[in-house]
N, C-alpha and C positions, 0 to 999 in steps of 0.2 A: 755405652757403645764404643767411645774411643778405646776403657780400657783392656772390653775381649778383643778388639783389633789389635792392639799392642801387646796382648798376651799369645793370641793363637791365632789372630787374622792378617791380614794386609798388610800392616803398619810391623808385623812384628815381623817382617821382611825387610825393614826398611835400607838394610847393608847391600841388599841383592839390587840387580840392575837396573837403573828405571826406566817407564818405558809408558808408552802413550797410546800404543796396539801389539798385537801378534808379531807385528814384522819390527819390531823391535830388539825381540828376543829370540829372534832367528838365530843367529848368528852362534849363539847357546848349543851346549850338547846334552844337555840335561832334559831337555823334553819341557822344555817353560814354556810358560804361555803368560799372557799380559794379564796380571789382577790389578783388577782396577775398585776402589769402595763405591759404593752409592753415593752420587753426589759429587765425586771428583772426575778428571781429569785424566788423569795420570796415576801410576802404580808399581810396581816393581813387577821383573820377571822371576815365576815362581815354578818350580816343576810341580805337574797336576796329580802328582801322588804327595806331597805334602798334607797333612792334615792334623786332625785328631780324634782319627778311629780306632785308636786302639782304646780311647775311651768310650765311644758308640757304640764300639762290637763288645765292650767290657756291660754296657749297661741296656744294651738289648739284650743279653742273657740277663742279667738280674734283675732287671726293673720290667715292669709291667707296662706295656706300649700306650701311651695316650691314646684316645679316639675319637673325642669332640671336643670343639673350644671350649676354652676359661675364659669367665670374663672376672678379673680380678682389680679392684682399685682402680676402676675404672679403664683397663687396660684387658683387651681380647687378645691372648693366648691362643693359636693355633696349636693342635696338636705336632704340628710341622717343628712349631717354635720351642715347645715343650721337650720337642728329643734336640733340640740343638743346645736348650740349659742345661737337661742331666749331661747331656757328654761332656759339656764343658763342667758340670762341675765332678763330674768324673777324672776330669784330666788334672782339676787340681786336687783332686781327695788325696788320705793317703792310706792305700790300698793292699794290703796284704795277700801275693801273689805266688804261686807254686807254677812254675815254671823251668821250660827243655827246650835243648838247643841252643846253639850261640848265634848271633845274626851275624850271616856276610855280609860285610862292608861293600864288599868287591875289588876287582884286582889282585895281583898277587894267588893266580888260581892257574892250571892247565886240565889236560885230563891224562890218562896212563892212556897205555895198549887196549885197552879195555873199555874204556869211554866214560871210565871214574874222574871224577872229579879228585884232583889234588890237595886244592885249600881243605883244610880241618873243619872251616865253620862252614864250609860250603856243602861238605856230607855226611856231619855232626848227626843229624838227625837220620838214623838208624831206620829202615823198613819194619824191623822187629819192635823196636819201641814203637814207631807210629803206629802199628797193627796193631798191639796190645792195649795203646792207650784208646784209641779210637774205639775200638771193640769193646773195653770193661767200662771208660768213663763212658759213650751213651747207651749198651746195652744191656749193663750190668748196674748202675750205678745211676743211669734217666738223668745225669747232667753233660752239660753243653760247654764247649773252650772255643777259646779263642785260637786262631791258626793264623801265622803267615804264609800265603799261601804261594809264593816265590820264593825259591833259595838264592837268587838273584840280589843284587845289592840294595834295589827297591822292596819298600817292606807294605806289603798290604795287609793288615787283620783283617779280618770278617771272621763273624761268629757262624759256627759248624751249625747245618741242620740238620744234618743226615748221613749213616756212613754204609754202604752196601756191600755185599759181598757177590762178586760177581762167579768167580771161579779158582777153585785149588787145585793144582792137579801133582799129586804123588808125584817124587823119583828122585831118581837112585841117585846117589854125590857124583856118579861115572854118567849119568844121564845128564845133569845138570852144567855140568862140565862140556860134553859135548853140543847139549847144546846150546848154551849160551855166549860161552867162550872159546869153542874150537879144541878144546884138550882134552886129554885123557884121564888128569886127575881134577878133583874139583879143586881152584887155588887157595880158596878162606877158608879159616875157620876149619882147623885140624879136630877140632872135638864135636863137628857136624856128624852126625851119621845117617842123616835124611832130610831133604830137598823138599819143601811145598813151592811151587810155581803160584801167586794169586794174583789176580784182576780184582781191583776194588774202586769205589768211587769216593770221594767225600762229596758233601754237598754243602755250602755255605749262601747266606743271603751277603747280598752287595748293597751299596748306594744308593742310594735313590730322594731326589725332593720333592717324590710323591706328596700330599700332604692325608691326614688319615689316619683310621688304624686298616695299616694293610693285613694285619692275621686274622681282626675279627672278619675283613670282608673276603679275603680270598685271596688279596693282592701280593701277599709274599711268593704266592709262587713264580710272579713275573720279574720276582728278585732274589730268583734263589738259580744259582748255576753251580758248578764243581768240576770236579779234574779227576778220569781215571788213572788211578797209578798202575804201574808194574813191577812186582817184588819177588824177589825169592826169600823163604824162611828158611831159616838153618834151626833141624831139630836134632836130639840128644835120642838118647837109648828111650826114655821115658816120652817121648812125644811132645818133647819141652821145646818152648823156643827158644832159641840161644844166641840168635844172630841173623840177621840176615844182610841181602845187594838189594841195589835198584836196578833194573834192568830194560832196559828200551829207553824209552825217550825221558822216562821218571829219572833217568841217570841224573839229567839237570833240571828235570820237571818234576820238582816233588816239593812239600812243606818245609819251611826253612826252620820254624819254632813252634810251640806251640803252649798255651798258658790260660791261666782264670784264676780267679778271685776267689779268699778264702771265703769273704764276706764282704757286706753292703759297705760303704764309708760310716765311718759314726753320725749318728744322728746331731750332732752339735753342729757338723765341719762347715765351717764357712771359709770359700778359696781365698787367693788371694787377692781377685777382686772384689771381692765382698760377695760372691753367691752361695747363697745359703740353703745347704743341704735340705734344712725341714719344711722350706719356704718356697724351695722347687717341687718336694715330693707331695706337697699341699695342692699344689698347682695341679702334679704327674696324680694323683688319688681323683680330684673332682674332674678328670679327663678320662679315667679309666671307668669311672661310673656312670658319665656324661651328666654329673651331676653340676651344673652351673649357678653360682653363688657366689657372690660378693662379703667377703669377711673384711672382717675388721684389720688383718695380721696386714705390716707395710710393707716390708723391703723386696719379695717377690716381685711386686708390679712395679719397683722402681729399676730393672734391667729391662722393663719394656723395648721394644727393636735389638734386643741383641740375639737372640736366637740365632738369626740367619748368620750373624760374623762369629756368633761362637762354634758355626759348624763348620770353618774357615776351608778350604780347598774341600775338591772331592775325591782326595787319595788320602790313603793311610799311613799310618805311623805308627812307631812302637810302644811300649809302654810308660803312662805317666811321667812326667821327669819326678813327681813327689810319689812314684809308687814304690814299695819294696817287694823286692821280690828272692825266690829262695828254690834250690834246686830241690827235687823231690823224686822218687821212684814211687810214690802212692798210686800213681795212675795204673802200676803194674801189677797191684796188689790184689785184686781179684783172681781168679782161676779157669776160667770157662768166657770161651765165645760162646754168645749170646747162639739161644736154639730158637728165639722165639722172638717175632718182632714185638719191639718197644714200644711204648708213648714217654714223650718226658713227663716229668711232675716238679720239673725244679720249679724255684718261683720267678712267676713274672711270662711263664711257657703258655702257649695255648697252641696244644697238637693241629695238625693240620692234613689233609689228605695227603697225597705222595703230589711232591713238588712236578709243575708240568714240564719241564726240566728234564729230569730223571727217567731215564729209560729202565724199562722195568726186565728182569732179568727172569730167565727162563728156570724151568725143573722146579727141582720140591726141596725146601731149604732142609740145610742140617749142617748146623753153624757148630756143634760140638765138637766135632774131632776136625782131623786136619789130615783124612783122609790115613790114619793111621790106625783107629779103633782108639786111643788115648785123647783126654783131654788136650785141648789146645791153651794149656797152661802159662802161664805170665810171667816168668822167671825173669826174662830179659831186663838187661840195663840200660841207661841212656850211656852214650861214645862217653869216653874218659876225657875227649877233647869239648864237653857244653861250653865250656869258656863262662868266663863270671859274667852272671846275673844279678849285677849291684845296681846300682843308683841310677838313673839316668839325670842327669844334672846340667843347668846352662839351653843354649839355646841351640840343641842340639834338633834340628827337623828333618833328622834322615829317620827320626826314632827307634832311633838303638834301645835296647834293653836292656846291654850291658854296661861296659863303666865307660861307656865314647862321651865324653864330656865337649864342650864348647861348641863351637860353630860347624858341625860338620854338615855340608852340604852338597852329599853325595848323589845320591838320585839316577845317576848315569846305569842302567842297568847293561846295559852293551853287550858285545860278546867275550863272553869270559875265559875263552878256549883260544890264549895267549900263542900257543904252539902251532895252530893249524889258521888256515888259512880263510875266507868267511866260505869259497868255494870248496875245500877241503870240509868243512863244518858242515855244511848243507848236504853233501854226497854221504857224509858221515850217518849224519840223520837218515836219510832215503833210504840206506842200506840196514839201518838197526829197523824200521819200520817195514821194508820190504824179511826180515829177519823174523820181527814179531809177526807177520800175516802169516808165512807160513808154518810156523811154527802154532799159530792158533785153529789155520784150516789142515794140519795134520791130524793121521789118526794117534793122539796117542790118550792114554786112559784119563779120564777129568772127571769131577765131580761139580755141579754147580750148584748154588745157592743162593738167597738172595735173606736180606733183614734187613727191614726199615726200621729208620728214626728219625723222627721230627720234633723239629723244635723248632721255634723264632731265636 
């Protein structure tokens, strides 16, 4: 118990401020609140997106969700407790990872004329790459990633369940131009020769210490939310994507990265507290089958009570500090959006109705073109600016993914539009929002469509 505290719970705050309640850690701009351990006192203040979900949302995609206690060596396993050991021993595997985008830090960002974001890592992640990867890795391909789902300097994973297409609609580079930015020529992307407008949704499961399997019962839908984006594609002669903006409020409300696993941990790995990979999946197997029995094997039931410390806050963070990871264009590598709605089949999935969540979208799908008569092809690249995807190393709890090494204890997502003013910001927004209404209740030509996918 002391040692998942010191490796990813309470104690391994111990530099941050102490504190005895809430009003402690007032004074804070980081969004802290008072953790306190079972049993004590006192605790440090810690901001509530700290965690380690980038290894829960790594092994709810791969692993199979427990569903009924273990009783092992004399020691009863919750299913609760069960997803708190794989994460934690997810967080110290070492995990071979293909991953896009660079994570903002924060600070050091404004926006142009236009409502773009300035910093590099902050609009790194491309509309055209997130539409192709979204689109081939679940409906092409029936597997699930991980997303941080703020571009903001707070980093939350949650693993994707579903990605929708809500609306494309045709036009001209001189269309696009007017109307989104007021001018006569479209300003990106000289080698664009035609404009799709889309609305889409992702859909990700969040948080929760429900205890249970919430997919066999029903219950992921009460944890599954998402965020509509808004995008322009930039196509080629051929119907290719080649580029695209974010447009509306997705300017600063969209994906900051996005990533998964090539594979499970190796079957030997034992972290470096001692939890062992074969001894937890032992555990994670007679949960999945509600098969309850007492063997003989030891060291499982000697992490008894740690679950809950090894799911340490209920915010996110980046990937593993022992995981590696490596940039990739695979996710582009397919050719066609999806015509026909999905089921996953990765392992560890168990499909589920349409999330209660998910507002369901109107017309008759037809996900293959992109309103051109051509394939909605996959050429696109991830920004030249992804920034390195190395090591995360040290005690790093902003969970960066790339090489931010030591104590960085960021967390302040604030506002990041340095140039304008918060009242300036807010009229800014009003007006890009009052911009996308009418622009949505105008007449001009659209095509809709809709494709589910679900996953846990």
């Amino acid at each position: 118990m002391d040692k998942v505290s010191k490796d990813n719970g309470v104690d391994s705050q111990s530099k941050r401020t102490k504190c005895s309640s809430d009003n402690d850690c007032a004074s804070r701009t980081d969004g802290s609140k008072c953790a306190i351990r079972d049993g004590k006192t006192s605790g440090y203040c810690i901001p509530t997106w700290f965690g380690i979900c980038h290894a829960w949302a790594l092994a709810a995609i791969i692993e199979e969700e427990p569903n009924c206690p273990v009783t092992h060596n004399g020691v009863t396993f919750q299913p609760l407790d069960i997803k708190g050991l794989i994460s934690d021993v997810y967080d110290g595997a070492k995990v071979s990872t293909v991953f896009t985008g660079a994570r903002y830090n924060g600070g050091d960002d404004g926006t142009d004329e236009y409502g773009r974001h300035t910093n590099d890592a902050y609009r790194d992640m491309n509309p055209a790459y997130f539409h192709i990867a979204a689109a081939n890795l679940l409906g092409k391909l029936k597997h699930s990633f991980v997303v941080d789902v703020t571009a903001g300097a707070e980093v939350w994973n949650q693993p994707v369940r579903g990605f929708k297409m809500y609306e494309q609609t045709a036009m001209s580079l001189e269309e696009a131009a007017q109307t989104f930015y007021g001018l006569e020529e479209y300003p990106w992307n000289a080698a664009a020769k035609s404009i799709v407008y889309v609305k889409s949704r992702l859909s990700w499961v969040f948080e929760t210490y429900t205890d249970g399997g919430l997919v066999a019962s029903g219950e992921v839908d009460k944890f599954t939310t998402g965020q509509y984006y808004y995008y322009l594609l930039e196509l080629d002669d051929a119907g290719e994507i080649i580029g695209g903006e974010w447009v509306y409020n997705s300017d600063s409300d969209h994906p900051d990265f996005l990533w998964f696993a090539k594979s499970k941990p190796a079957a030997d790995t034992v972290t470096s507290i001692g939890l062992s990979y074969a001894d937890v999946s032992m555990l994670l197997k007679k949960s999945v089958a509600c098969s309850d029995s007492t063997s003989a094997s030891g060291s499982a039931g000697s992490a008894s009570g740690s679950a809950s410390a090894s799911a340490s806050t209920s915010g996110s963070v980046g990937a593993s500090g022992s995981a590696t990871s490596s940039a990739s264009t695979s996710a582009g590598s397919a050719t066609d959006v999806p015509s026909t709605s999905s089921t996953a089949s990765n392992a560890g999935s168990v499909a589920t109705d349409a999330p209660a969540t998910e507002a369901s979208a109107t017309g008759t799908p037809a996900a293959t073109t992109l309103n051109t008569g051509a394939p909605a092809a996959t050429t696109a690249t991830p920004s030249s600016n992804g920034g390195n995807q190395g090591n995360n190393q040290g005690g790093n709890q902003g969970g960066n993914q790339g090489n931010n090494q030591g104590n960085n204890q960021g967390g302040n997502q604030g506002n990041n539009h340095h140039d304008e003013s918060e009242d300036q910001y807010h009229q800014y927004q009003q007006q890009q929002q009052q911009q996308q209404q009418k622009f949505e209740n105008s007449d001009h030509p659209r095509q809709w469509y809709q494709s589910f996918f679900h996953w846990w």
